[in-house]
C-alpha positions in Angstrom: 0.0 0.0 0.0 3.3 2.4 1.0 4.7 1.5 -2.5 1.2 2.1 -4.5 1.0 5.9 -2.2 4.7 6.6 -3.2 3.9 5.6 -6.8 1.1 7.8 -7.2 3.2 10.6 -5.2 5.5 10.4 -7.6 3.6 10.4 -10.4 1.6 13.6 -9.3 4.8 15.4 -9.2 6.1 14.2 -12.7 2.5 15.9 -13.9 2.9 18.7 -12.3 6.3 19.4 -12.9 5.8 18.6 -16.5 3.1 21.3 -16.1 4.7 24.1 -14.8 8.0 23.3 -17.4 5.3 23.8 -20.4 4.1 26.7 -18.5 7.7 28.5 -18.2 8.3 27.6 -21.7 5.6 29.1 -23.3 5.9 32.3 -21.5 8.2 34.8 -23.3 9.9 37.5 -21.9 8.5 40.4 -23.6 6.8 41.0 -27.3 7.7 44.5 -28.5 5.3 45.9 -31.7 5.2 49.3 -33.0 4.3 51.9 -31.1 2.3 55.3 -32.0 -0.4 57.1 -29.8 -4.0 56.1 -29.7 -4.9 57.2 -26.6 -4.9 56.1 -23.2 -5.8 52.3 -23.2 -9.4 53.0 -21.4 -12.8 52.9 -22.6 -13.0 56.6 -22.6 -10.2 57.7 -24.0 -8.6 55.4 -26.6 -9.0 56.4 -30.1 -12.1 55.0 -32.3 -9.0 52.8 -34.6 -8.1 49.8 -34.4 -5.2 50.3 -32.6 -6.5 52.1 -29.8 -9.5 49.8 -29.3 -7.7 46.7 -29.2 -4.9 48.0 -26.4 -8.2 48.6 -24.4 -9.4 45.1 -25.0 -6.0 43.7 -23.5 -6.3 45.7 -20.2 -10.4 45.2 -19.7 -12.3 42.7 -20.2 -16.0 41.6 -20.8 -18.5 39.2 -20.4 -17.9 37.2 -23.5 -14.8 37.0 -25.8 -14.3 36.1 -29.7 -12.0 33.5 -31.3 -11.8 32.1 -34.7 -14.9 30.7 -34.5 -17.4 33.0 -32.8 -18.3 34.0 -29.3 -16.7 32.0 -26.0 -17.3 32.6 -22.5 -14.9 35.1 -20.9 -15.9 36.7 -17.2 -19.4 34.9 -18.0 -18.8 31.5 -17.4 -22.2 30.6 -19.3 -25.3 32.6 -20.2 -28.8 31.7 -20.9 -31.1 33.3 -23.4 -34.7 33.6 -23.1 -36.9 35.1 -26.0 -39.8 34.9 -24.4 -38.6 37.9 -21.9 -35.7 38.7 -24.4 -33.1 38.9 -21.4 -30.1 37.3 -21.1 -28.5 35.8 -17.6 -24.6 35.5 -17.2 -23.1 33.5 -14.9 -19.9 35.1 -13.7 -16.1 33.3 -13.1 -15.6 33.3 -9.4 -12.5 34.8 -7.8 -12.3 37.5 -10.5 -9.8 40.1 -9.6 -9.2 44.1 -10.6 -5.3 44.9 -11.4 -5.6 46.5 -7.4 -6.7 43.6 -6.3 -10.2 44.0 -5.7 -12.9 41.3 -6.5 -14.5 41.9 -9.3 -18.4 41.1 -8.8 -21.9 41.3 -10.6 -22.3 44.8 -8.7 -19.9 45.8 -10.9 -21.5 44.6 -14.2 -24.7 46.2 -13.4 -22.5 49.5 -12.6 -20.4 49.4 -16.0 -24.2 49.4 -17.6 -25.5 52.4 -16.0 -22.5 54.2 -16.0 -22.2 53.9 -19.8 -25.5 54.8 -20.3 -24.8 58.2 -18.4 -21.3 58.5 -20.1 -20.8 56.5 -22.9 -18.0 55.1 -23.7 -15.9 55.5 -27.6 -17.0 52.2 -28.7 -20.8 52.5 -27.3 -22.5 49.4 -28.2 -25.4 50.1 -25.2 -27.2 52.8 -27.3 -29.1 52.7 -30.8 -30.2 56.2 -32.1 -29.2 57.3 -28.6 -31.8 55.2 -27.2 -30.1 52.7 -24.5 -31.1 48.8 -25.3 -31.5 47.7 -22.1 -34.9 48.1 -20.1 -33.7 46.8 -17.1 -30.8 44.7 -14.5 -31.5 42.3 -11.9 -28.6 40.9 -9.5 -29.4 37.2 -8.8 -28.1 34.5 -6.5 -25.3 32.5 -7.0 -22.9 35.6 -9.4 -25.4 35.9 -11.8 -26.9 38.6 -13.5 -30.1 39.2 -15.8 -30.3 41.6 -18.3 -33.5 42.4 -19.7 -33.5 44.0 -23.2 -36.4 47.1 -24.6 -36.3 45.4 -28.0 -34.9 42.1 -30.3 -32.1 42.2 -32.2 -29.7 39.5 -33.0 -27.2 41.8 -31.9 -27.9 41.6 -28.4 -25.8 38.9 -27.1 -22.9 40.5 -29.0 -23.3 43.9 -27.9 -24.1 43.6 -24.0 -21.5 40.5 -24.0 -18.2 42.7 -25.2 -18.6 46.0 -23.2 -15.4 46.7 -21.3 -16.7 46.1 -17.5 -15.4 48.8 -15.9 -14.3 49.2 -11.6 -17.4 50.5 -9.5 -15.3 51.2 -6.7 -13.2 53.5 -9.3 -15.5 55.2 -11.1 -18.8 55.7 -9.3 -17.3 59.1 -8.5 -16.2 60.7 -11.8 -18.6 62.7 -13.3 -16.4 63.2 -16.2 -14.7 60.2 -17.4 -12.9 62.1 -20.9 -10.8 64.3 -18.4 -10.4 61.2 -15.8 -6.9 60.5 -15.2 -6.6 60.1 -11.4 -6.3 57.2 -9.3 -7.4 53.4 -11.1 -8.0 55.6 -14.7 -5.9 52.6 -16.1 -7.3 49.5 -13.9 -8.6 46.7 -15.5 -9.0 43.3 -15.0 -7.6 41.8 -18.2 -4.4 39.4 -18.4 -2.2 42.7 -18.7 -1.9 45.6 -16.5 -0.6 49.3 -18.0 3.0 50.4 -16.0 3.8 52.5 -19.0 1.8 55.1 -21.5 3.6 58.0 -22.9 1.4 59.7 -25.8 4.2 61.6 -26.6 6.3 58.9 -28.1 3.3 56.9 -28.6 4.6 54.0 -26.4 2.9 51.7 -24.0 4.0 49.2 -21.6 1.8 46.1 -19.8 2.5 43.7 -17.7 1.5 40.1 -17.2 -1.5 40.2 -14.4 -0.1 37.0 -12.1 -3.9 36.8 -10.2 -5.6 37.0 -14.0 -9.1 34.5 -13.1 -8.3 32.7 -16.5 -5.9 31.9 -19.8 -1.9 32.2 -18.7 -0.8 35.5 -20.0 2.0 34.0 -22.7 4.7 36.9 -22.1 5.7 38.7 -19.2 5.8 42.1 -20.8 4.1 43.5 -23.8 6.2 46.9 -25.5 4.8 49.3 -27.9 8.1 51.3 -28.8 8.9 54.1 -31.4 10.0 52.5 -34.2 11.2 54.7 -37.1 11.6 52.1 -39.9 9.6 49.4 -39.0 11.2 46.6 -41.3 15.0 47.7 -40.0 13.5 47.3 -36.7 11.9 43.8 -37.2 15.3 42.3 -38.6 17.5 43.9 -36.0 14.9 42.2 -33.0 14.1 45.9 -31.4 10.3 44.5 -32.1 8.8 41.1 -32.6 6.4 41.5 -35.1 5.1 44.4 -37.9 2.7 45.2 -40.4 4.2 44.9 -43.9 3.7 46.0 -47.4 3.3 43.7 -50.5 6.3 45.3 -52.1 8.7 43.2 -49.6 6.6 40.6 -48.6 9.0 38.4 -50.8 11.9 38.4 -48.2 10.6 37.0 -45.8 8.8 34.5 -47.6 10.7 30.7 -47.0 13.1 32.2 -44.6 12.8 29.9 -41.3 13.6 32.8 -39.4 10.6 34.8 -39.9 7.0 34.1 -40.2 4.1 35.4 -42.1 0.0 35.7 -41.6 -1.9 37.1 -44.8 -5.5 37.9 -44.5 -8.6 39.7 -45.9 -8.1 42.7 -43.9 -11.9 43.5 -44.1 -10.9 46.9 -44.3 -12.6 48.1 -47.3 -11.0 51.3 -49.5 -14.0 53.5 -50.9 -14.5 56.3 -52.7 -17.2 58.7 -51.2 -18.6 61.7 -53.1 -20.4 64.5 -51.1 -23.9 65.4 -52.9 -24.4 67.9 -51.1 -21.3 69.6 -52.5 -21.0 68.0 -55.8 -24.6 68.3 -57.7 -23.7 66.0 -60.5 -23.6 62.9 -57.9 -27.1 63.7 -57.2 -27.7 61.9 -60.8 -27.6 58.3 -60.3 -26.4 57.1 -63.6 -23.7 59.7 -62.9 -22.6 57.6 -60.1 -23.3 54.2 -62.0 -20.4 55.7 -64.3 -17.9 56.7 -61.8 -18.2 53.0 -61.0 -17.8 51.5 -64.3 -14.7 54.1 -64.8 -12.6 52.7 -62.3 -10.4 50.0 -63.1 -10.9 48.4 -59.7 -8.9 45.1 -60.2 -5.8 47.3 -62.4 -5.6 49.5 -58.4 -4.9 46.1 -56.6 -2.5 45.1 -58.7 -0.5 48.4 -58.7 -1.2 49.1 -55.3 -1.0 45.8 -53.6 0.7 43.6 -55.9 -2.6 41.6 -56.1 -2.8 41.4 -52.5 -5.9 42.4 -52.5 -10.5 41.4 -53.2 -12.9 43.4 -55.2 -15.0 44.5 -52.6 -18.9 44.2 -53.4 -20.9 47.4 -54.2 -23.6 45.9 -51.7 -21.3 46.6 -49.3 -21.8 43.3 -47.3 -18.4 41.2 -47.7 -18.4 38.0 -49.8 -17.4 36.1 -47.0 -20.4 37.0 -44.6 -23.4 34.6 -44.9 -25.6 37.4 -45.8 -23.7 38.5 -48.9 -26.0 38.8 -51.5 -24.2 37.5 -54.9 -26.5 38.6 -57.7 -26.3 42.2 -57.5 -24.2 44.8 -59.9 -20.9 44.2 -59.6 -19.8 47.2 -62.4 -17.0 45.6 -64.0 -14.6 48.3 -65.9 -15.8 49.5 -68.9 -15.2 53.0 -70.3 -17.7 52.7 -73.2 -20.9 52.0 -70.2 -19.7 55.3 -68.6 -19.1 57.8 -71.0 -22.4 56.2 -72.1 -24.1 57.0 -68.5 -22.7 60.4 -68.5 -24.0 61.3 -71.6 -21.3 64.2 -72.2 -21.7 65.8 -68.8 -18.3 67.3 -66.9 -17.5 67.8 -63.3 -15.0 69.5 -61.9 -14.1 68.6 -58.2 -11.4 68.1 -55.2 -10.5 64.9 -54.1 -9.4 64.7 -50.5 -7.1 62.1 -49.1 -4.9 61.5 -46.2 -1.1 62.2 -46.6 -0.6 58.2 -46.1 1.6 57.5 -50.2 -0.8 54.6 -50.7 -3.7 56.6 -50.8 -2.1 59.9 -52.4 -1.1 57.4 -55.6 -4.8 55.3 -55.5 -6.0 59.5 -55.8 -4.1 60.1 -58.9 -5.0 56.6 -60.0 -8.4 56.9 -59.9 -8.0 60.7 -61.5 -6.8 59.2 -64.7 -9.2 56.9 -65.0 -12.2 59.3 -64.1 -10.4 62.1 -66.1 -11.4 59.8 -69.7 -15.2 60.1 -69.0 -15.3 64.1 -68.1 -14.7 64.2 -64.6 -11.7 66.1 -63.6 -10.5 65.7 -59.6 -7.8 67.8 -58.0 -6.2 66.1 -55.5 -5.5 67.5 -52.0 -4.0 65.8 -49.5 -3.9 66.1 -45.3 -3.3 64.6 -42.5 -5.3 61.6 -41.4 -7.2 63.5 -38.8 -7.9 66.5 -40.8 -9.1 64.2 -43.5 -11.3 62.1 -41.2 -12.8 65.8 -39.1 -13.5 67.3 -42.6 -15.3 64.4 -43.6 -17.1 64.0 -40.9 -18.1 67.7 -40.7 -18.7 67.1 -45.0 -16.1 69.2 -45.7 -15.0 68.0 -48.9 -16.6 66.9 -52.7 -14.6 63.5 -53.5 -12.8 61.7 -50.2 -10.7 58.4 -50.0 -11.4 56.6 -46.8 -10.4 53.0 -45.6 -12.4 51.7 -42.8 -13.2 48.2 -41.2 -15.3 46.4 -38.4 -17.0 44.4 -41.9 -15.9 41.0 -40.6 -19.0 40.2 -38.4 -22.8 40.5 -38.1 -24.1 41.8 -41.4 -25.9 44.4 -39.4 -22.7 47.0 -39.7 -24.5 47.9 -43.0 -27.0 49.9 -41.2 -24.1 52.3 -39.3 -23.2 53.2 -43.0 -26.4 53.6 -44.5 -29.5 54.4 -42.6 -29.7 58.3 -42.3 -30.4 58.3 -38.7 -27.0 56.6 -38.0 -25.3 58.1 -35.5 -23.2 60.3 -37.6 -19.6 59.9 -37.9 -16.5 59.2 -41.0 -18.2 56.3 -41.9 -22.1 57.6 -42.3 -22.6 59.1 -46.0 -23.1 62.7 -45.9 -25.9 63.9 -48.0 -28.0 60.4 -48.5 -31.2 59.3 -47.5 -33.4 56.6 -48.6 -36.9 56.1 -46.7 -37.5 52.4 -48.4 -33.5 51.6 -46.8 -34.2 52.8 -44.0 -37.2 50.8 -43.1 -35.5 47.6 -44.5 -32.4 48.5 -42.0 -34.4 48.7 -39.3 -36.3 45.7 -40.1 -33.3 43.3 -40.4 -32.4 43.9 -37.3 -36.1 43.5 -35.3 -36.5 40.5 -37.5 -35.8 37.2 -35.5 -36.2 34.3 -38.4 -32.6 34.0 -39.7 -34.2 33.1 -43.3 -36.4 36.0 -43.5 -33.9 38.4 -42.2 -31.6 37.1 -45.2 -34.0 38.1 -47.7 -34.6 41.3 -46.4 -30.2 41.7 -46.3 -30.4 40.6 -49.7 -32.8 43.2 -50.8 -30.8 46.1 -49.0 -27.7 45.3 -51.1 -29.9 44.9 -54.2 -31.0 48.3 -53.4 -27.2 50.1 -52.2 -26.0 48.4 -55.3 -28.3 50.3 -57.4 -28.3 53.8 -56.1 -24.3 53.9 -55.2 -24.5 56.6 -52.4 -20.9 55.8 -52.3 -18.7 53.2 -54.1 -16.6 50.6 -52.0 -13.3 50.0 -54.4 -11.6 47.3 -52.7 -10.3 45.4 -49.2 -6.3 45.0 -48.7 -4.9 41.9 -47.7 -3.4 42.0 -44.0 0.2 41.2 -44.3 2.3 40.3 -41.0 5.8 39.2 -40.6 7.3 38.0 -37.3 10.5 36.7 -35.3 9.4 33.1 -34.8 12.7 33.6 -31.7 10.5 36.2 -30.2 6.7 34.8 -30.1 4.7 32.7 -33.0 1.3 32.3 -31.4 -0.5 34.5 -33.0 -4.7 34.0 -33.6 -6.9 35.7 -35.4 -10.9 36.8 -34.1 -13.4 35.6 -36.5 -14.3 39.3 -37.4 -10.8 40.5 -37.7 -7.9 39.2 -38.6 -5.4 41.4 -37.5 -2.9 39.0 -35.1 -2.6 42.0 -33.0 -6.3 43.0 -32.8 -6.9 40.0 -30.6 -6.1 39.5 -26.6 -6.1 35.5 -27.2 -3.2 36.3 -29.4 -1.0 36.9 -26.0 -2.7 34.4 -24.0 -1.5 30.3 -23.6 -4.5 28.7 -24.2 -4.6 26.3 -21.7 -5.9 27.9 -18.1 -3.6 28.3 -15.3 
């Protein structure tokens, strides 16, 4: 019996210590990217890009997470749906700790709700033409907590599920959360705590959170450094992973030192035209012929050495089970629209951020538009003057790149529907009563078939009237030091390694 004990002793060490070796291994000492402000990494005050948002999803988290595949559980253990009442109930993780060490609990949920419904957040997914979605909370036994919504929408899970939980015990006391940069501004409860943020260089430093509730953070210390010349940098190991151009994607490839994730960014280019500055666009068949005058397919090849998909003048991407296949697609032909514009001219700026990508797509797209009658000037600005004059519909022709297309089909509507909230991506000038009901009514619709058909109608209908013409989507190129870290995943939405916080977690729990 001794011998059997010491035997099973034994073993139970051997496990464990075969545990905690795959443990150490898989934890790296730091992953360094390029760094560049976007704000402090809080639910307030990052900036609206990607980059801001997704250094705000590493220090905070929320009740449900995305993978490759969909939605998994995150501080919600489980959650139950109920139509009948349309409310959803979480079941929180236990033993859930904020970066100061204080428990994080369903009080907190229910505060994080209120609170952005008094001061919402840069990313608010709790309101819909300012109306908040949720009628009301209850705080149940046993960590749960029921959340009861005013109306359907397939969007509910999703939207509720991903808000950033935010500290009670911090912020029940700021009344304004934009100038907020006291005590716990920066606590979250995520599997990385912020020790460093300078917005002057645009660098960030977090830590691995040792009492994180759930997935082992894989490196001890993520960096976001300034980094002047990003591919010098990678090759020299000052960072462990960067964003790359098509033009040398072919160094890297079958070198075993470096590896390499390409991906439909889902970040579609698209030419916008204001109408209320430019009358001509008010003519359909005038914007019918800007479309058929772009060579569409001749711009990926010069500008992203084919890296690149034709992105779908219904908007909706290919790849999403609501893309509707039979619409227009306006392949090139200069005959169709010098035909459309039946001898009219326009004369018009177009403006475009200072990025050389975009200034040479500009002169691109010039040429081509210059053979049917329409002469453009271009003028180029910084990104942020670009996207405040835009938004303010400061401008006749604009250039803008935007994403956030890789999920529910629904992220037509923020584009579309005139009573969007308004914003870059709303398009200035447009209004369509029939769209607008059909936007609307995709998203109260709960039969998955149904809802389809009316999505399918909608791009039939965007397709036809062109309020603005989407051009094209970039591929996502990424080249890494396999030395430094080569676990990187993608969300099912994006595909951006870096846009995901599994992509610096082990996945095994601790």
């Amino acid at each position: 019996m001794k011998r059997i004990l010491k035997i099973l002793i034994m073993s139970f060490f051997l496990v464990f210590l075969q545990a905690l070796s795959y443990s150490q291994k898989n934890v790296v000492p730091v992953i360094r990217m390029k760094g560049e402000d976007y704000g402090a990494p809080n639910p307030f005050k990052n900036s609206i890009r990607g980059p801001g948002k997704y250094k705000t999803d590493i220090v905070y988290d929320s009740l449900i997470e995305k993978d490759e595949k969909g939605l998994i559980p995150w501080l919600a253990k489980k959650w139950t749906v109920n139509d009948k009442e349309n409310s959803i109930t979480f079941e929180l993780e236990p033993n859930v700790k904020w970066h100061d060490g204080k428990p994080l609990t369903v009080e907190d949920i229910k505060f994080t709700i209120d609170y952005y419904d008094k001061y919402p957040p840069v990313v608010d997914q709790t309101h819909d033409n300012a109306e908040n979605i949720v009628k009301k909370i209850d705080i149940l036994p046993n960590n749960k907590i029921k959340i009861t919504f005013k109306k359907y929408s397939p969007l509910n899970l999703e939207r509720i599920g991903t808000i950033k939980i935010i500290p009670k015990h911090v912020w029940e006391k700021v009344n304004n959360p934009l100038a907020y940069t006291g005590e716990g501004y920066l606590v979250g409860s995520g599997p990385y705590k912020v020790v460093e943020y300078n917005s002057d260089k645009g660098s960030y430093a977090f830590e691995a959170f040792n009492d994180f509730w759930g997935m082992k953070p894989a490196a001890k210390r993520l960096e976001w450094i300034p980094v002047s010349d990003p591919v010098l940098a990678l090759e020299r190991g000052e960072v462990s992973i960067i964003s790359i151009s098509p033009n040398v994607i072919d160094r890297y490839k079958n070198n075993n030192k470096y590896g390499l994730v390409v991906e439909n960014s889902f970040h579609t280019f698209r030419l916008v035209w204001n109408q209320e500055k430019v009358n001509a666009c008010k003519d359909k068949n005038v914007r019918k012929a800007i479309a058929y005058a772009i060579n569409r397919k001749s711009l990926i090849e010069k500008l992203e050495k084919g890296y690149g998909h034709l992105s779908s003048p219904g908007y909706i991407v290919s790849t999403n089970p609501m893309y509707n296949p039979n619409i227009t697609k306006y392949p090139y032909s200069v005959e169709k629209a010098k035909e459309l514009m039946k001898g009219k001219t326009v004369n018009a700026t177009i403006l475009v951020s200072n990025n050389p990508k975009e200034i040479k797509m500009a002169e691109l797209i010039k040429i081509d538009l210059a053979k049917i009658g329409i002469n453009l000037t271009v003028k180029s600005v910084d990104t942020k003057s670009r996207d405040n004059d835009v938004k303010n519909g400061n401008y006749e022709f604009s250039l803008l790149k935007y994403g956030s297309m890789g999920g529910d089909a629904d992220y037509v509507r923020s584009v579309y529907s005139s009573t969007a909230k308004s914003g870059i991506q709303r398009i200035q000038g447009y209004k369509n009563k029939e769209l607008d009901n059909l936007l609307m009514a995709q998203l109260r619709e709960k039969n998955s078939k149904k809802r389809k058909e009316i999505l399918y109608k909608i791009q039939e209908i965007i397709a036809d009237e062109l309020p603005m013409l989407p051009l094209y989507s970039e591929d996502f190129i990424y080249v890494y030091r396999k030395e430094d870290y080569s676990n990187y995943r993608k969300r099912y939405d994006n595909p951006v390694p870096l846009f995901t916080k599994l992509s610096f977690l082990i996945k095994e729990k601790k």
